[in-house]
MIVOPA-917973 format. One record per residue: x, y, z of N, C-alpha, C, O in turn; residue number from 1. Coordinates in steps of 0.05 Angstrom, whole numbers. Atoms other than C-alpha are relative to their C-alpha. Layout:
! MIVOPA-917973
<n_X=X | n_Y=Y | n_Z=Z | ca_X=X | ca_Y=Y | ca_Z=Z | c_X=X | c_Y=Y | c_Z=Z | o_X=X | o_Y=Y | o_Z=Z | num=NUM>
...
! end
This chain:
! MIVOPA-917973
<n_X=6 | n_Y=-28 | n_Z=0 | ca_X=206 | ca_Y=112 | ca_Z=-64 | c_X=-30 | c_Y=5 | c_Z=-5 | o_X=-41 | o_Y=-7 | o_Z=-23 | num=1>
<n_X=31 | n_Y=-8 | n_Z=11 | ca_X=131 | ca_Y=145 | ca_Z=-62 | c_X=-3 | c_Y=15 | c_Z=-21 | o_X=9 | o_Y=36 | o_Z=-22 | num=2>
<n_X=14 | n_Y=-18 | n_Z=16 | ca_X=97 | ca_Y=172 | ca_Z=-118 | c_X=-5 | c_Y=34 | c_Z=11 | o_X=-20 | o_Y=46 | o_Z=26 | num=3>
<n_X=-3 | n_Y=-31 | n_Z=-10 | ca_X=114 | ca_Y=243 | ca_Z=-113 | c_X=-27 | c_Y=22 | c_Z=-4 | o_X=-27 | o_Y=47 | o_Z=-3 | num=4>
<n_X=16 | n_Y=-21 | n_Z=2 | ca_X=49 | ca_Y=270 | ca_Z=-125 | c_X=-15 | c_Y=-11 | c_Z=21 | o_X=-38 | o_Y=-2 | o_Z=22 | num=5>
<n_X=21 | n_Y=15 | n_Z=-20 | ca_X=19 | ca_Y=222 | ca_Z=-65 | c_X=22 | c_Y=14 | c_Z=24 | o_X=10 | o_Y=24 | o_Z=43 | num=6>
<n_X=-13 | n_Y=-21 | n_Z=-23 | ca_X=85 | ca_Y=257 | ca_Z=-17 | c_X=-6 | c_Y=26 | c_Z=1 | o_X=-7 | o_Y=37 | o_Z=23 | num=7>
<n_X=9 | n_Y=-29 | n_Z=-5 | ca_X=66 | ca_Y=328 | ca_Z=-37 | c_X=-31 | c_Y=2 | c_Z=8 | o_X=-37 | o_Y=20 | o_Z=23 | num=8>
<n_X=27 | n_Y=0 | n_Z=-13 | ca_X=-9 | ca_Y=315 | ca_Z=-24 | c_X=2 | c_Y=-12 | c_Z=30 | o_X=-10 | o_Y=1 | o_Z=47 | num=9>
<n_X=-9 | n_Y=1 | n_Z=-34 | ca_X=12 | ca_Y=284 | ca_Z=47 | c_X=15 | c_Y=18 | c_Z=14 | o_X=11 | o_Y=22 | o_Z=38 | num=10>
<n_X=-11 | n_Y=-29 | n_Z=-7 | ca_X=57 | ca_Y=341 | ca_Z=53 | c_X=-21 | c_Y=24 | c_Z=5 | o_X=-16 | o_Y=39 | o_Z=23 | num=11>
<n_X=15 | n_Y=-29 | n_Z=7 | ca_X=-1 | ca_Y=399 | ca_Z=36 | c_X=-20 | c_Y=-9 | c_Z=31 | o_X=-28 | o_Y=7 | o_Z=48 | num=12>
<n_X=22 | n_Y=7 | n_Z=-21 | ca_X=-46 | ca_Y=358 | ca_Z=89 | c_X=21 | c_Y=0 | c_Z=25 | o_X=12 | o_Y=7 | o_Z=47 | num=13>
<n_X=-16 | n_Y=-8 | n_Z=-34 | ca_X=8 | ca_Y=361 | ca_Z=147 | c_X=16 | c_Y=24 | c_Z=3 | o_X=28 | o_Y=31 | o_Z=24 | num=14>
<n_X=-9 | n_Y=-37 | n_Z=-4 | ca_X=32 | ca_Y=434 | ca_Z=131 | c_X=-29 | c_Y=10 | c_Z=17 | o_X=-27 | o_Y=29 | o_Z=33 | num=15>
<n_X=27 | n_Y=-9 | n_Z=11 | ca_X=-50 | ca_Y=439 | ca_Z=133 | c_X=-5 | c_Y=-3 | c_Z=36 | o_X=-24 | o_Y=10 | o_Z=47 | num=16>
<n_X=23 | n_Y=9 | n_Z=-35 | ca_X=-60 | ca_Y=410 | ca_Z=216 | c_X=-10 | c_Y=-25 | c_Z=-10 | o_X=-17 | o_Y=-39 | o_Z=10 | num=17>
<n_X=18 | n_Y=29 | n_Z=9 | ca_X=-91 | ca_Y=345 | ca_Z=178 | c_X=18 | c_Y=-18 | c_Z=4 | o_X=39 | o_Y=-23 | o_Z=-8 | num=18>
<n_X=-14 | n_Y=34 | n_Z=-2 | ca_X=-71 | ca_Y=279 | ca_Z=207 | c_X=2 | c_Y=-17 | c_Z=-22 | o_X=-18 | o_Y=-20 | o_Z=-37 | num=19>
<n_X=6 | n_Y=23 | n_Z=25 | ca_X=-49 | ca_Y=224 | ca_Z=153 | c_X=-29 | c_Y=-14 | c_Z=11 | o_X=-46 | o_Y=-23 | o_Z=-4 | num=20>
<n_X=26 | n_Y=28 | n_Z=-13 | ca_X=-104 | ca_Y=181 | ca_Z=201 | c_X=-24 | c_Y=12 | c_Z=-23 | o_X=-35 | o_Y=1 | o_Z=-42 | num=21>
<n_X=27 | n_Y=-19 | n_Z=15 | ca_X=-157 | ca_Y=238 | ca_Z=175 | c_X=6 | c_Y=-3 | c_Z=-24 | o_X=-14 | o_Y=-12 | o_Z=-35 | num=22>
<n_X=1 | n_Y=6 | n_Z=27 | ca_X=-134 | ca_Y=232 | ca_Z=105 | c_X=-5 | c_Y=-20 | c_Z=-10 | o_X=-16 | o_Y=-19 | o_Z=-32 | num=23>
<n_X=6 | n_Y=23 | n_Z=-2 | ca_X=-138 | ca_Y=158 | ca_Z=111 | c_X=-41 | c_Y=-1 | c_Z=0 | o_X=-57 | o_Y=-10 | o_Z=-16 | num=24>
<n_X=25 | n_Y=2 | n_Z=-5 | ca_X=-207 | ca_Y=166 | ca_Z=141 | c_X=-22 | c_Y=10 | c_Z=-35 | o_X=-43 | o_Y=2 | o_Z=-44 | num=25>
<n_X=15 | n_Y=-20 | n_Z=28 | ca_X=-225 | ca_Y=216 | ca_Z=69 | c_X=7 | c_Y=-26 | c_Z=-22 | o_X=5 | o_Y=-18 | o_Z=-45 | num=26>
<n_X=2 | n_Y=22 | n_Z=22 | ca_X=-214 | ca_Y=150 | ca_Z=28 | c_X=-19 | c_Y=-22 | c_Z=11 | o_X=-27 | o_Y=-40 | o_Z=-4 | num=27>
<n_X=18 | n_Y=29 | n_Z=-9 | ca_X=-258 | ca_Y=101 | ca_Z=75 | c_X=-29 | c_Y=10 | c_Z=-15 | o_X=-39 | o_Y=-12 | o_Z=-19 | num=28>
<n_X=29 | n_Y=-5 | n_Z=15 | ca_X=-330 | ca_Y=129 | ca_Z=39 | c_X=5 | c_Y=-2 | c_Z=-32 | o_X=-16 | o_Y=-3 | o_Z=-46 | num=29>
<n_X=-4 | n_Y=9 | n_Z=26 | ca_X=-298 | ca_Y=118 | ca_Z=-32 | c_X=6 | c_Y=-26 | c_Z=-2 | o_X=0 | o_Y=-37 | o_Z=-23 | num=30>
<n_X=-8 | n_Y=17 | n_Z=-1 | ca_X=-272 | ca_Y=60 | ca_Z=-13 | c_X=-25 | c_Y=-23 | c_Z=2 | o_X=-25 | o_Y=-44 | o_Z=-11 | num=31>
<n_X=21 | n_Y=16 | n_Z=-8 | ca_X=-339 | ca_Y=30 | ca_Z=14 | c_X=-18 | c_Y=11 | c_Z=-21 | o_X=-42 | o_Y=10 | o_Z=-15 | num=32>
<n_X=22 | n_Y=-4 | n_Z=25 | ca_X=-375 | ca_Y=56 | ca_Z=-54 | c_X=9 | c_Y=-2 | c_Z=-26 | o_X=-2 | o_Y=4 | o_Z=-47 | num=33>
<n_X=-6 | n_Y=-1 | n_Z=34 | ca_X=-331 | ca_Y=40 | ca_Z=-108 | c_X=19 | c_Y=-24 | c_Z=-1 | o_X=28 | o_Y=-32 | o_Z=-23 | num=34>
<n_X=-16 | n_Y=19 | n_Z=-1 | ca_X=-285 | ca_Y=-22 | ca_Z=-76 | c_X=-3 | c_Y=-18 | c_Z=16 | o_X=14 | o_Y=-36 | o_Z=18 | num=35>
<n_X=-8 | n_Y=20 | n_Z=-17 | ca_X=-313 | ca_Y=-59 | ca_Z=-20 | c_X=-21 | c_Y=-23 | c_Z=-18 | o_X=-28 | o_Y=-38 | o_Z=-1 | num=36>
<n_X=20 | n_Y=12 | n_Z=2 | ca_X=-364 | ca_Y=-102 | ca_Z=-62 | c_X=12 | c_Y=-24 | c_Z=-18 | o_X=-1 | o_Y=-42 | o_Z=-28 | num=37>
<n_X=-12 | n_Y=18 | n_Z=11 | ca_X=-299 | ca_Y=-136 | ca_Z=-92 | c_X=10 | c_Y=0 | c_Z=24 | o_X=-2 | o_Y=-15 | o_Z=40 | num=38>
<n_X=-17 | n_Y=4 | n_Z=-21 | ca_X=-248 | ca_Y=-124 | ca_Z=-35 | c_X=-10 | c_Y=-12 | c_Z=38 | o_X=3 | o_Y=-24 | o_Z=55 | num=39>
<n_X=20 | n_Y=1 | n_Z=-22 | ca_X=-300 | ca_Y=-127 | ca_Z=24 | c_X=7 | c_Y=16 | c_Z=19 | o_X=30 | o_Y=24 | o_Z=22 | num=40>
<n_X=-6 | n_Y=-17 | n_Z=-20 | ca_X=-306 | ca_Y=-88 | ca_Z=80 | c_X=27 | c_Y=2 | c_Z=16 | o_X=38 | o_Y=24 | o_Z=24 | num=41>
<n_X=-28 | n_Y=-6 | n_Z=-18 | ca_X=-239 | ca_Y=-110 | ca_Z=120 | c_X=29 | c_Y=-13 | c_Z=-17 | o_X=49 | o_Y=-25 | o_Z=-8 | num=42>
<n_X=-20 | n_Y=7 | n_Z=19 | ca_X=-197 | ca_Y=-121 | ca_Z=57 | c_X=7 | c_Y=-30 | c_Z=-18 | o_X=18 | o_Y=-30 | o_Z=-40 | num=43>
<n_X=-6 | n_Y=17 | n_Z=10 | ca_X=-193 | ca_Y=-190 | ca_Z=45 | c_X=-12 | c_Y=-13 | c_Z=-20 | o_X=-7 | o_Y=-37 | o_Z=-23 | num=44>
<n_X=4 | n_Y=16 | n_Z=30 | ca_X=-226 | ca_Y=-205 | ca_Z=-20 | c_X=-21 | c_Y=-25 | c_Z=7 | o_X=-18 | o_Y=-42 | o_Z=-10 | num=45>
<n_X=12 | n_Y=12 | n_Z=-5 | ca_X=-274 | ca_Y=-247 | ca_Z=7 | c_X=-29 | c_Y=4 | c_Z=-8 | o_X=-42 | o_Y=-15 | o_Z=1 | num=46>
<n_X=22 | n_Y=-6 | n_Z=13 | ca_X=-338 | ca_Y=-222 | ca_Z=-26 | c_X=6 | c_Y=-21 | c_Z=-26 | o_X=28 | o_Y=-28 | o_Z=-36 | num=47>
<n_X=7 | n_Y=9 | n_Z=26 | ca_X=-374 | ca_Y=-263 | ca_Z=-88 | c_X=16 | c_Y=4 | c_Z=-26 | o_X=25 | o_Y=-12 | o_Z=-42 | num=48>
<n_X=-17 | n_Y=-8 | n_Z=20 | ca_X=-339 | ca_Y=-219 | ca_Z=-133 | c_X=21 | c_Y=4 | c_Z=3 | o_X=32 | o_Y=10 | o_Z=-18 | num=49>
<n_X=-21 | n_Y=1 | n_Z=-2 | ca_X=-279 | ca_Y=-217 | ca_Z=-104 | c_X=10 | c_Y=-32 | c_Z=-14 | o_X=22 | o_Y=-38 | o_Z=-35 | num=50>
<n_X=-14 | n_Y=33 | n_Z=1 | ca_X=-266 | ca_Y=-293 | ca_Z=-101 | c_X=-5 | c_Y=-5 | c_Z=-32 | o_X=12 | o_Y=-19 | o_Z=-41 | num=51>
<n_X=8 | n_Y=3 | n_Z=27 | ca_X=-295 | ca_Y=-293 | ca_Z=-176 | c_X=35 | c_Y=12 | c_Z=-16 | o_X=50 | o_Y=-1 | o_Z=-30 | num=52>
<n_X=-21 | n_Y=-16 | n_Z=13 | ca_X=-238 | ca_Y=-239 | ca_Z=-197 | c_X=34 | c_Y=-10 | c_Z=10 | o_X=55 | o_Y=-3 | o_Z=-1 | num=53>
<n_X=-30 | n_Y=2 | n_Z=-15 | ca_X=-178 | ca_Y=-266 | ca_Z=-150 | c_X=14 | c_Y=20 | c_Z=14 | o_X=38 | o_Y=23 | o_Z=19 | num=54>
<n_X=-6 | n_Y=-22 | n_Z=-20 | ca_X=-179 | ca_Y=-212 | ca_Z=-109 | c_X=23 | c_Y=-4 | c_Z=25 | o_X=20 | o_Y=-21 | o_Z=43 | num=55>
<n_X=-17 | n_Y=22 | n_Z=-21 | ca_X=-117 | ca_Y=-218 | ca_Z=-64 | c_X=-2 | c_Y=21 | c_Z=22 | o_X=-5 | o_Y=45 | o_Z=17 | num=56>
<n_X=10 | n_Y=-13 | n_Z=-25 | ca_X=-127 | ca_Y=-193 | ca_Z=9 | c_X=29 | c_Y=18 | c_Z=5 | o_X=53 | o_Y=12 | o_Z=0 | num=57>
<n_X=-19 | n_Y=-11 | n_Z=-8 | ca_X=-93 | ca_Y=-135 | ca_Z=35 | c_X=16 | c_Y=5 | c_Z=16 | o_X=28 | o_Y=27 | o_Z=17 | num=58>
<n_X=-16 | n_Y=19 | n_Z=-25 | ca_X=-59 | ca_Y=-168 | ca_Z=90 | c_X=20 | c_Y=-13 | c_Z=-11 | o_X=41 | o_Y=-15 | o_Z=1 | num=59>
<n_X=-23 | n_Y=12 | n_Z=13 | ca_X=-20 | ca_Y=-208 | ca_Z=35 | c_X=28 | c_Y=18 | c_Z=13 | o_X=32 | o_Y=42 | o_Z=19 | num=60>
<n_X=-31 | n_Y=-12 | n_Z=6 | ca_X=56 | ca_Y=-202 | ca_Z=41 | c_X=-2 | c_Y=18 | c_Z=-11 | o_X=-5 | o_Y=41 | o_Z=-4 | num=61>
<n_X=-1 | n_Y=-17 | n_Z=32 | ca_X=59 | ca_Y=-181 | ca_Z=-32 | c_X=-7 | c_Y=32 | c_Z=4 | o_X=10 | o_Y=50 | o_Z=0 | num=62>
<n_X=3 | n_Y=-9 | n_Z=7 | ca_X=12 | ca_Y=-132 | ca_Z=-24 | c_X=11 | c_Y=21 | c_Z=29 | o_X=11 | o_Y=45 | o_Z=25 | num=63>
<n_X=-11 | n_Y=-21 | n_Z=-12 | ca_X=42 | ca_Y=-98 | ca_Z=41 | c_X=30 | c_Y=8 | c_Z=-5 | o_X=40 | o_Y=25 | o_Z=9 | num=64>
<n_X=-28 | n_Y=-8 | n_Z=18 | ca_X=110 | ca_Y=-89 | ca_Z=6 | c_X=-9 | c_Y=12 | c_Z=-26 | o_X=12 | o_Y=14 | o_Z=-39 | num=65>
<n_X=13 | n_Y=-12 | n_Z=29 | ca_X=74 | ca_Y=-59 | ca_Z=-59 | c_X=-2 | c_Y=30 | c_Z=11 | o_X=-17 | o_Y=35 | o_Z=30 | num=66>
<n_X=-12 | n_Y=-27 | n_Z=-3 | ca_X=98 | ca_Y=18 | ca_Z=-57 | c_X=-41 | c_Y=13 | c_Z=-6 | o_X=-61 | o_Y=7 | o_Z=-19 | num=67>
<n_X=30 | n_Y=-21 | n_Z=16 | ca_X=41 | ca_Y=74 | ca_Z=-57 | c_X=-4 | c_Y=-5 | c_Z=-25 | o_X=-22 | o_Y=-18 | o_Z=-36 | num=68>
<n_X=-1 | n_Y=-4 | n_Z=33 | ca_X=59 | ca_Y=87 | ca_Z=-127 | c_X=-20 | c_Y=-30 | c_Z=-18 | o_X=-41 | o_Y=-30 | o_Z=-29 | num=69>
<n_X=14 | n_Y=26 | n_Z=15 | ca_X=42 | ca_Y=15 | ca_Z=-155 | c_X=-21 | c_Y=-4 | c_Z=20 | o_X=-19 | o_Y=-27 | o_Z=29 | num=70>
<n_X=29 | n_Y=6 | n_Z=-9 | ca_X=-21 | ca_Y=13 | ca_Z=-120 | c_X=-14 | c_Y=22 | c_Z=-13 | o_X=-35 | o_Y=16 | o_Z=-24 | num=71>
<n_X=13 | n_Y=-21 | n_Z=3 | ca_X=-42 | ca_Y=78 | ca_Z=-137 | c_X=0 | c_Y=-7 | c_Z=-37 | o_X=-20 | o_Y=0 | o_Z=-50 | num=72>
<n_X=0 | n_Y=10 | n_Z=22 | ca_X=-24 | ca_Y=51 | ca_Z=-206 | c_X=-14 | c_Y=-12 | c_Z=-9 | o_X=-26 | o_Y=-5 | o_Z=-29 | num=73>
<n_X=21 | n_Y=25 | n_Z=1 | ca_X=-63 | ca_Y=-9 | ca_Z=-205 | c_X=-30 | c_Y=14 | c_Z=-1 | o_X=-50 | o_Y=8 | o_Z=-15 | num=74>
<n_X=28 | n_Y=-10 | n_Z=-5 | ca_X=-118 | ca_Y=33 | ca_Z=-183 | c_X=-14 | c_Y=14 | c_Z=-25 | o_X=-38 | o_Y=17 | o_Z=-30 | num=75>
<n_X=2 | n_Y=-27 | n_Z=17 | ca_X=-109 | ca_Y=82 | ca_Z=-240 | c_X=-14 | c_Y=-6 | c_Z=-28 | o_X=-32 | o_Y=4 | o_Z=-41 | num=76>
<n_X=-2 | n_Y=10 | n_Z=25 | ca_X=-97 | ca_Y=39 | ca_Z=-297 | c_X=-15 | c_Y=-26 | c_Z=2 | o_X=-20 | o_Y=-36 | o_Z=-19 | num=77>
<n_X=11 | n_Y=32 | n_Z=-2 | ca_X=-130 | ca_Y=-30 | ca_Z=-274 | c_X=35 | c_Y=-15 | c_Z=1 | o_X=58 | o_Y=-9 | o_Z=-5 | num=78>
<n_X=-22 | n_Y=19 | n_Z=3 | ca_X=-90 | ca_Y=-89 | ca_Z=-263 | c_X=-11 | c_Y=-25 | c_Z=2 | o_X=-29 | o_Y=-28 | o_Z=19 | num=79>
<n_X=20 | n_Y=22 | n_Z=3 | ca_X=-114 | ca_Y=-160 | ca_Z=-282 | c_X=-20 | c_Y=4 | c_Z=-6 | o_X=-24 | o_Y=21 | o_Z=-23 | num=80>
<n_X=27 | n_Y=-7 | n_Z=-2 | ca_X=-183 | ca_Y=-162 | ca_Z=-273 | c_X=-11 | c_Y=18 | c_Z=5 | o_X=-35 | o_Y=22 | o_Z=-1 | num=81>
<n_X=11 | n_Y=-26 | n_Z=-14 | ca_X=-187 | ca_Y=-98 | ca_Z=-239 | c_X=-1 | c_Y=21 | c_Z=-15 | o_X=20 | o_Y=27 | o_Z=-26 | num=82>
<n_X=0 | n_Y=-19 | n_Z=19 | ca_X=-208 | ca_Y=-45 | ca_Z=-278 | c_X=8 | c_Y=30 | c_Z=9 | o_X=7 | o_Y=42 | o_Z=30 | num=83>
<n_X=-3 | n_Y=-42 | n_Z=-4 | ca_X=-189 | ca_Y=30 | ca_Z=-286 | c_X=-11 | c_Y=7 | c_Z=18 | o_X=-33 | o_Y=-4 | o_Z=21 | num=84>
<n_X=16 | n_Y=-22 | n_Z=-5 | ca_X=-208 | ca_Y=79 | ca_Z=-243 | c_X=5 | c_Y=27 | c_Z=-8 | o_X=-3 | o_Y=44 | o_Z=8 | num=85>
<n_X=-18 | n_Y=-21 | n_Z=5 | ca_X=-175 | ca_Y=135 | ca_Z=-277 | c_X=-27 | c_Y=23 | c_Z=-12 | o_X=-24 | o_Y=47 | o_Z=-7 | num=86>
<n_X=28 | n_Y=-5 | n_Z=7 | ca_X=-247 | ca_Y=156 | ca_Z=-306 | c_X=-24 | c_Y=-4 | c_Z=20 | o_X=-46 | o_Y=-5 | o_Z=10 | num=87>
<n_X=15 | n_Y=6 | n_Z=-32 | ca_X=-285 | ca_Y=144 | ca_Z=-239 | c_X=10 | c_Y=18 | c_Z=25 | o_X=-7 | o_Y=34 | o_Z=33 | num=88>
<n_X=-10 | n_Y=-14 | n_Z=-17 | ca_X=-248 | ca_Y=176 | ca_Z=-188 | c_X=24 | c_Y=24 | c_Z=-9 | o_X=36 | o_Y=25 | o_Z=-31 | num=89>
<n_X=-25 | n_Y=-11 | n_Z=14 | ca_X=-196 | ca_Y=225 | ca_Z=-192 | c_X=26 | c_Y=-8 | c_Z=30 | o_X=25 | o_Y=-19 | o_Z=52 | num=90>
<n_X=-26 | n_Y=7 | n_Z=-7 | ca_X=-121 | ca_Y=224 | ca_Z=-172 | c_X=5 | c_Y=7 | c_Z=34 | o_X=17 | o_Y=-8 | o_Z=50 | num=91>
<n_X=-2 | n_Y=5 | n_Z=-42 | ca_X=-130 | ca_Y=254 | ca_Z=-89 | c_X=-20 | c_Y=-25 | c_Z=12 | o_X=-20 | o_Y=-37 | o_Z=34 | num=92>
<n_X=26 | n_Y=23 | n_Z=-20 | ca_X=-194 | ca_Y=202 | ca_Z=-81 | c_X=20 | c_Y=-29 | c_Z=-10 | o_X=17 | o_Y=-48 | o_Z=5 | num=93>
<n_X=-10 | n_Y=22 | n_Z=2 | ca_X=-149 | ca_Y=146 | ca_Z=-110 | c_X=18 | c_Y=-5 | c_Z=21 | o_X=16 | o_Y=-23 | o_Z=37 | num=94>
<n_X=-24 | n_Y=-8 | n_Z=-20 | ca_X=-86 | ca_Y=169 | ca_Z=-69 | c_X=-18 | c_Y=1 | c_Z=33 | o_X=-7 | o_Y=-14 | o_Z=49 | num=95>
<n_X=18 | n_Y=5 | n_Z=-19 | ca_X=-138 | ca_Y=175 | ca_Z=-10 | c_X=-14 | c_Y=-21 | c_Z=-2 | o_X=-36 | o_Y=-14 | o_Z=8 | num=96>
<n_X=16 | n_Y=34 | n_Z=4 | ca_X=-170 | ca_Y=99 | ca_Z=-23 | c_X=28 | c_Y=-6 | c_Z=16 | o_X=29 | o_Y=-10 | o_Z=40 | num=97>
<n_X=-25 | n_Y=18 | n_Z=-5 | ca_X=-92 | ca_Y=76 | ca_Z=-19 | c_X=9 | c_Y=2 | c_Z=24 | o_X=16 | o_Y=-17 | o_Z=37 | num=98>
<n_X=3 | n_Y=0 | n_Z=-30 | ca_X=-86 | ca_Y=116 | ca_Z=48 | c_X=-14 | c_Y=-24 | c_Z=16 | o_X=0 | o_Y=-37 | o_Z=32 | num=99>
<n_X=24 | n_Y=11 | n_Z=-18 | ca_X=-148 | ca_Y=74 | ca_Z=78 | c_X=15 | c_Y=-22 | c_Z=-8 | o_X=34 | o_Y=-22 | o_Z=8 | num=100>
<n_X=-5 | n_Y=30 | n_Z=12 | ca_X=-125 | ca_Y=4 | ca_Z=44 | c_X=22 | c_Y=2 | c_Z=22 | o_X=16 | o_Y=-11 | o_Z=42 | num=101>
<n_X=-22 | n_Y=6 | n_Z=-23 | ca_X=-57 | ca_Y=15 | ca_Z=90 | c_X=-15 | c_Y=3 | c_Z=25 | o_X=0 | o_Y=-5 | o_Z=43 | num=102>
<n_X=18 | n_Y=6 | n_Z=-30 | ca_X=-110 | ca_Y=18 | ca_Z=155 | c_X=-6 | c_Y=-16 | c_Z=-2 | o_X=-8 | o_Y=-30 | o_Z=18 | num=103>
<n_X=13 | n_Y=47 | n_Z=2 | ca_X=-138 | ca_Y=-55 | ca_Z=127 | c_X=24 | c_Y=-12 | c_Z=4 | o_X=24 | o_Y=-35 | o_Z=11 | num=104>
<n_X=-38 | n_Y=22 | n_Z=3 | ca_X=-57 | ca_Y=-78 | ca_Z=126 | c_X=-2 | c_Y=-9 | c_Z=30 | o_X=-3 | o_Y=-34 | o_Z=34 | num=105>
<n_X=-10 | n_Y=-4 | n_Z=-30 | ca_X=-51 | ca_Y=-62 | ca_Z=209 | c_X=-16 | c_Y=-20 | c_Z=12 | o_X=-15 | o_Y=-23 | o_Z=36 | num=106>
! end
């Protein structure tokens, strides 16, 4: 099941005329200023600091079976190595990152 506050914000944006694509698109400029310099540009963890942290690519299995929610979690709270963003971004730019990350899966 999704994180019900990431279905009602996909809900307000397709009551709204806004494509999920376009909401996707409103996380790729957070994404490339606050996550590609571990994750890298086309997800797979292949940057310096990725490979340092164990960055796992978002192509993994794992991580395309990993619900909105626990990503948006991960994002929130840190997970492993990965730190918070809960103090950095807020809760639509996280939920909009996790959009874009499912366009690196495809």
């Amino acid at each position: 099941m999704r994180h019900p506050f990431v279905v009602a914000f996909l809900m307000t944006f397709a009551i709204a005329g806004v494509a999920p694509h376009a909401y996707a698109q409103a996380g790729a400029d957070t994404y490339k200023s606050k996550c590609m310099m571990c994750h890298a540009a086309d997800g797979s963890g292949s940057t310096p600091a990725g490979k340092s942290m164990g960055a796992i690519p978002f192509a993994s299995a794992a991580l395309v079976k990993t619900s909105d929610a626990d990503l948006i979690a991960a994002t929130t709270n840190g997970k492993g190595k990965m730190p918070a963003y809960k103090s950095k971004l807020t809760a639509p730019e996280i939920a909009a990152v996790v959009a874009y990350v499912r366009t690196l899966q495809k």
